[in-house]
Phi, psi and omega in degrees: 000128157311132177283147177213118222257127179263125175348295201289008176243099178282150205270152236254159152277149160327113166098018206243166163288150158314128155322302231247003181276173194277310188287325159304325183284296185274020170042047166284146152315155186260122190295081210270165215271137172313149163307111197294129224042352157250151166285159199261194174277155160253135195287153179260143200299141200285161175316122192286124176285146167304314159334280256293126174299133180289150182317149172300122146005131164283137188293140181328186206172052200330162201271169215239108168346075240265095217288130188314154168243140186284124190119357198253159213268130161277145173305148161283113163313135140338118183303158140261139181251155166243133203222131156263131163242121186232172165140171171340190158312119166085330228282314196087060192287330189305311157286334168299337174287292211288350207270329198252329178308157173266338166253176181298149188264157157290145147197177196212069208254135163221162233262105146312125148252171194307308166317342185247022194271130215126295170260322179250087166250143173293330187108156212286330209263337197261174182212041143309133167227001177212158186212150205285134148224053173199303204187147138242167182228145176174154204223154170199131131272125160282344173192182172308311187245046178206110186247113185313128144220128183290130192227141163233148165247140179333117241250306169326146171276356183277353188259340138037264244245352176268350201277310192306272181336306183291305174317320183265150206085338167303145177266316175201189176199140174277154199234091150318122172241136169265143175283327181286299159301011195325335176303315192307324189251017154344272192345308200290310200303274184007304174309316232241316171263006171263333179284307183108349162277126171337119186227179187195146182257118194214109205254137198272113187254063159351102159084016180119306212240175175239123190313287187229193193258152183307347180241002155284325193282347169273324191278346185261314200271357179046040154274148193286182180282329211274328147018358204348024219273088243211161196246144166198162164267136195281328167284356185251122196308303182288333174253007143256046135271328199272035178237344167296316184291332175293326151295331152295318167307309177291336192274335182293288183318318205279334168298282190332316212297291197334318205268349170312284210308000000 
């Protein structure tokens, strides 16, 4: 069958587009065909409208590690030291540990009974209903590099046979004397000059005051001048510190002499 052509479409020349093509009919540009084997440019994107959304954020992106550096100085601990608080009955070694710790004290207190009557007395001015039968515990720093740690010990003599244990490894120990009772603490100095550890003598001033004067209370307890003896309260935070510090001095001296020798 013949083909039939319409006037209004006039025939194209070789190689030209068709009259009837979309770009002849809406007066588009005419395309040209990419170049067989190079890639063409991709057109560049249009000129940004006052509309136009802002760019997207760059996706996130965790920060890059920092490798640790060598050399670098660490705080130092604290030496620890260990300090015995010993003495009699009553005496208030228990309070002297809780007046001064910086933590909750250990402590390992039971109910006086009726079975002790006799045997264990406080003395007439105290009003103990309970007594240490193992031990107390409680810790001070005195500084960055020196840390306390405290033990009191039983005051009884049937508890005795814990003081060897509680003793070692000890540097020194403060010895509590009630002024009234001086019989109480025979025991504790005895202990102390047979061992061979640094003591400092810290006679307990009940109610303020004192039964005599220090230097009666040294002439009853038969300590040399080499001695410490020194008055402090137990319940006041400062002042079994600065009775405490006398024990580090004596215990300090006695190293220094050792390391001479």
């Amino acid at each position: 069958m013949d083909s039939v052509q319409s006037p209004d479409w006039p025939a194209a020349p070789p190689g030209a587009l068709a009259a009837n093509s979309a770009a002849a009919r809406y007066g588009g540009p005419t395309p040209t065909p990419p170049s067989i084997g190079r890639a063409t440019a991709p057109p560049p994107p249009p000129p940004p409208t006052a509309h136009a959304a802002a760019p997207a954020p760059p996706p996130y992106r965790p920060p890059a590690a920092t490798p640790a550096t060598t050399g670098t100085h660490r705080a130092t601990p604290p030496i620890p030291v260990k300090i015995l608080v010993a003495g009699g009955f009553g005496v208030g070694k228990t309070t002297t540990v809780g007046s001064i710790s910086e933590i909750a004290p250990l402590t390992t207190e039971a109910e006086m009974t009726t079975a002790g009557i006799g045997v264990d007395d406080p003395g007439q001015r105290s009003g103990k209903t309970t007594t240490t039968v193992a031990m107390d515990f409680g810790c001070v720093t005195i500084d960055r590099s020196l840390k306390l740690y405290l033990f009191g010990t039983p005051g009884q003599t049937r508890f005795g046979f814990m003081w060897d244990d509680l003793a070692r490894g000890a540097l020194g120990a403060l010895v509590v004397v009630d002024s009234a009772r001086l019989d109480d603490c025979y025991p504790a100095i005895d202990f102390f000059e047979r061992s061979g550890l640094p003591f400092v003598v810290g006679v307990n001033a009940f109610d303020g005051r004192l039964a005599h004067d220090l230097g009666a209370i040294r002439w009853a307890l038969a300590i040399g001048e080499h001695v410490p003896l020194v008055q402090f309260d137990a319940r006041d935070r400062l002042s079994v510190r600065d009775a405490l510090l006398v024990v580090l001095d004596r215990a300090l001296d006695r190293a220094t002499r050792e390391k001479r020798a």
